[in-house]
N, C-alpha and C positions, 0 to 999 in steps of 0.2 A: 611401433614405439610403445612402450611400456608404462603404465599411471607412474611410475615414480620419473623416469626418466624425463616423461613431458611436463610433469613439473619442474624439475629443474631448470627446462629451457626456459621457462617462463620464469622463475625467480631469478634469473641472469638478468633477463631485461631488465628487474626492479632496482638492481643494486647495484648496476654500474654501466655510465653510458657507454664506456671506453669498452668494456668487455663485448655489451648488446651489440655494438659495431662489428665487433671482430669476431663474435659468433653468428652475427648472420651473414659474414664474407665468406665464412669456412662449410665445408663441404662434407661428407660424413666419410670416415669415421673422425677426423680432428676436429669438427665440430662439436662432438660428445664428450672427445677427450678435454678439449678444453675448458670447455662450462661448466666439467665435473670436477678438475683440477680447481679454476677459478674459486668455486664453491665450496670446496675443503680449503681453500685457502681465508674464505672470506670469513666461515665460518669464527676462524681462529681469530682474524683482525675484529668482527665486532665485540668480541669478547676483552681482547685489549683494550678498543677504543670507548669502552662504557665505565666513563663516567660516574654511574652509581651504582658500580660492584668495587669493593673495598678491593685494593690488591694483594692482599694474601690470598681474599678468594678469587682474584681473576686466575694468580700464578697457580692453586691449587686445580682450576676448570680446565688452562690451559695441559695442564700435566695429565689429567682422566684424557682428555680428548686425543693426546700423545698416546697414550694409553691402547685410546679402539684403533688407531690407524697401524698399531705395532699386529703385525701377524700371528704373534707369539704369545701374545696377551690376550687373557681370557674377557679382560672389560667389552661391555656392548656399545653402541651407540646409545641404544634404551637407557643402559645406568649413567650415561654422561648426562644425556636429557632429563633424567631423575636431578643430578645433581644442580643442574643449571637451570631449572625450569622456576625457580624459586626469585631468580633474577631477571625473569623475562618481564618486559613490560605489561601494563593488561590491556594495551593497547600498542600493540607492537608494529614498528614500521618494517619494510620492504628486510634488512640486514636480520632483524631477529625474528623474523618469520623465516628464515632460512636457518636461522639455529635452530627455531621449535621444530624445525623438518630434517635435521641432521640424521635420522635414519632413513628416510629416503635418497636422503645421497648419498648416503654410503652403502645402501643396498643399489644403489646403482654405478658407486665405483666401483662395488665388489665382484658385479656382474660384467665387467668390460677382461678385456683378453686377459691374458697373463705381463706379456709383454710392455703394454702402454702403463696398467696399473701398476706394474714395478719400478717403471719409466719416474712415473709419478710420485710415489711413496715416498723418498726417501727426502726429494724438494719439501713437501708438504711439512714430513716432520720436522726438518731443519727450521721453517718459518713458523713452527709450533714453539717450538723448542728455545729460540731466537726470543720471543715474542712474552714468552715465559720469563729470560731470564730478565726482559728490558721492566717486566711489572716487578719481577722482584727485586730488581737494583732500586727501584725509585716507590719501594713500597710505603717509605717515612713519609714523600712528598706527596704522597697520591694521586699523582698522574707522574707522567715521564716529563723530565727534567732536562736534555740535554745537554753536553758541556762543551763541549770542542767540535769543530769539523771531523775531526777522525769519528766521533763517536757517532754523529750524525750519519755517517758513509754506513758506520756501523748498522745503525737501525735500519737505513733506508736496503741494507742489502740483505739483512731477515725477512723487510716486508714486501718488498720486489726483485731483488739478484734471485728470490731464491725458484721466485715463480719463472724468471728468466732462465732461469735453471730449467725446471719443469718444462717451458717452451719449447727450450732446445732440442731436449732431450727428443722429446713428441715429433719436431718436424725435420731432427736429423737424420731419423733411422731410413737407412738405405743407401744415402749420402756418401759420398765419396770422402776419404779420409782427410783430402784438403779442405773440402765444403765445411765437414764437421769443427774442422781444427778454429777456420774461421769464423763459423757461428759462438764455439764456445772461448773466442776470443775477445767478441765483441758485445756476445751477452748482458755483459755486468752494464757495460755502456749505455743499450739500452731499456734498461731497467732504471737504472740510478737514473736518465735522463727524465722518464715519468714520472718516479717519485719524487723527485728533486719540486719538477712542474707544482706537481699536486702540492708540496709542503710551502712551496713559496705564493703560491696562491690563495692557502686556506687559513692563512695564519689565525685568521679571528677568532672562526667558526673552530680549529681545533684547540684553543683554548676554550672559549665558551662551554663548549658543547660537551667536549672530551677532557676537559683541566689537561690538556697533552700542548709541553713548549716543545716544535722541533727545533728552532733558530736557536744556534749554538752562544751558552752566557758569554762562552769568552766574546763572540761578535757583538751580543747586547752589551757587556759592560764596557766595551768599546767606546758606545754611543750614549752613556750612563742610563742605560733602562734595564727595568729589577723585571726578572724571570717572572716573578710576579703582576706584571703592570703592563702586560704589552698589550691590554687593550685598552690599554689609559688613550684618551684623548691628547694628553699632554708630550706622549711618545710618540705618538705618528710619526712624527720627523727621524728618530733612531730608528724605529723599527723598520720603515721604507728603505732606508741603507742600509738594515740587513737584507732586508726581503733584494735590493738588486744584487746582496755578494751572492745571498743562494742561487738567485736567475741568471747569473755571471760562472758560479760554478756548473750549472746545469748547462749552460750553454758550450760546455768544452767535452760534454759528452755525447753531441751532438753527430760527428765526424763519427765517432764508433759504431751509433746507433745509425747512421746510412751503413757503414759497410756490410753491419748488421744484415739489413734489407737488400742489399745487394747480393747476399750468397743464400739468403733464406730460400729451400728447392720448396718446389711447387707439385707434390706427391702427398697420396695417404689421408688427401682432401684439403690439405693445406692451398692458400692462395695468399699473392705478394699482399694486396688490397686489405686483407683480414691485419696486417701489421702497421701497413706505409698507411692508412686512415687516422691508428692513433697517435703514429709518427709526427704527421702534419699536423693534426691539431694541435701538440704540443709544441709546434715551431711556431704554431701560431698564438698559444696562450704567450709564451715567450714575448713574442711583440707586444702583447697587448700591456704584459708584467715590465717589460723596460719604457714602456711610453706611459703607461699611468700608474706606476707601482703604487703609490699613496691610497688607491682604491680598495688594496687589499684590507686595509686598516679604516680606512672612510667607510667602503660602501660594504665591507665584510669577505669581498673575493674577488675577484677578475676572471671571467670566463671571456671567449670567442662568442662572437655572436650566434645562434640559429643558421642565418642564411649562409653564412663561410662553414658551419658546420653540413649543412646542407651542399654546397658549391662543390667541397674536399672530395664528399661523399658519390655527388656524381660525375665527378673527375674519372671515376673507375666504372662507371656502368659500360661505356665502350673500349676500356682497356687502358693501363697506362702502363708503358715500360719501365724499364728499374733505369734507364736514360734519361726518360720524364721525369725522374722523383727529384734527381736537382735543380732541374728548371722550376718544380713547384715549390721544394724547399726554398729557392732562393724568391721567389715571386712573396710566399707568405714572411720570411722574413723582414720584407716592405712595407705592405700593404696588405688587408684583407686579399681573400680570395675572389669573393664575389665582388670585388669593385671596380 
């Protein structure tokens, strides 16, 4: 393994639990292809979800970085990291230490076959591209605004349908034309079902943190709370009946994202476990989001505990069939796992 390449593996672990799971499931070569896809995608989101870079210059960073991933275009990784290095923190966490290293990932996706990197390419720009135009619609507001559920589907499928995309692409090749037909049916499913999770969970922390509303105005003015105030104290009670529609919508894409798992092939280093791990957590934040939604706005988010993250985890050390994953879906839609 290669100095850029083993760093990558290691800033994967930094920046997201969900991924560190699914890349140490996976087996080589999908393990490379993944954590390198993952990391031009991540790249692109930390750069939307900051906070304090104005949005003309987020939509201008996002367009150069569109830019190096184009084949055809002369821009470098180097000159994007010129341009964006001005915005880096001087104390950068786990997400923008991946940006300052944007050319070791990309000298390490450039060095992957023909085949997977083209696999990849075209996913990556669309949630470049996507991501770009969501800063420059809401560049007055300076953070993202969103207004309706259709637009909400909208975003969440720039910043996960497209990686779902990506996925597919990766663990279909060889597959039989019915296998393929079916993964890329039920893709979107689950992608929008993690995103969903993560937005209905994070509500505080990505206003805080990111000035980014996902919970759509039309559902806040529902419950008379101003786009502006969802972290008011006073709102708790409106903003918990949005946060169960979105756990309520997420929960209907739940069915797609098993069948998902059910025809995912197990080739090219691909393993069921590398998926069905983040699956189940999400069935099980779910539980925890419709039995104490008001957390997300009290205590700042709802996560699963450790030991059920831990419990899921060794559910697969001796094997679990794609027969087991409804017994375990339906078990964590109850009750924790380890209880």
């Amino acid at each position: 393994m290669d100095a850029d390449l083993e760093w990558c593996y290691g800033a994967v672990h930094g920046v997201s639990r969900t991924f560190s799971i699914t890349v140490d499931r996976l087996e080589e070569p999908m393990a490379r292809h993944i954590c390198l896809g993952y990391l031009l995608c991540r790249i692109a989101d930390t750069i939307e979800d900051a906070g304090h870079v104005p949005p003309a210059e987020q939509t201008a960073l996002l367009a150069r970085y569109d830019r190096v991933l184009d084949p055809e275009d002369p821009v470098t990784a180097e000159e994007f990291l010129a341009a964006v290095e001005p915005w880096i923190p001087e104390e950068p966490d786990a997400d923008w230490e991946v940006v300052a290293n944007t050319p070791r990932v990309i000298r390490s996706y450039e060095r992957l076959d023909p085949e997977p990197r083209e696999i990849m390419r075209e996913p990556v720009r669309e949630l470049v591209g996507g991501m770009a135009m969501f800063t420059d619609r809401y560049a007055e507001e300076g953070g993202l605004r969103l207004q309706t559920l259709e637009e909400l589907e909208e975003y969440c499928w720039y910043a996960a349908g497209t990686v779902g995309t990506l996925i597919t692409g990766l663990v279909s090749r060889g597959a039989s034309p019915e296998v393929a037909e079916e993964l890329r049916a039920n893709a979107r499913s689950f992608a929008l079902l993690l995103q969903l999770v993560n937005i209905a969970k994070d509500v505080d922390s990505d206003y805080r943190e990111e000035n980014n509303v996902y919970l759509p105005a039309e559902w806040l003015d529902a419950e008379d709370v101003d786009l502006e105030a969802v972290a008011d104290e006073e709102n708790h009670g409106g903003v918990t009946n949005v946060v169960r529609r979105v756990v309520g919508r997420a929960e209907g894409y739940l069915d797609g994202a098993h069948r998902y798992l059910e025809a995912v092939p197990e080739r090219h280093g691909n393993t069921l476990s590398a998926w069905a791990i983040p699956y189940l957590l999400a069935v099980g934040t779910l539980r925890e989001l419709r039995e104490r939604p008001e957390d997300v706005v009290r205590e700042g988010s709802v996560k699963i505990s450790r030991a059920e993250v831990f419990a899921v985890i060794q559910q697969f050390e001796d094997g679990v069939s794609r027969a087991h994953l409804r017994e375990l879906r339906n078990r964590m839609a109850e009750r924790p796992l380890h209880e």
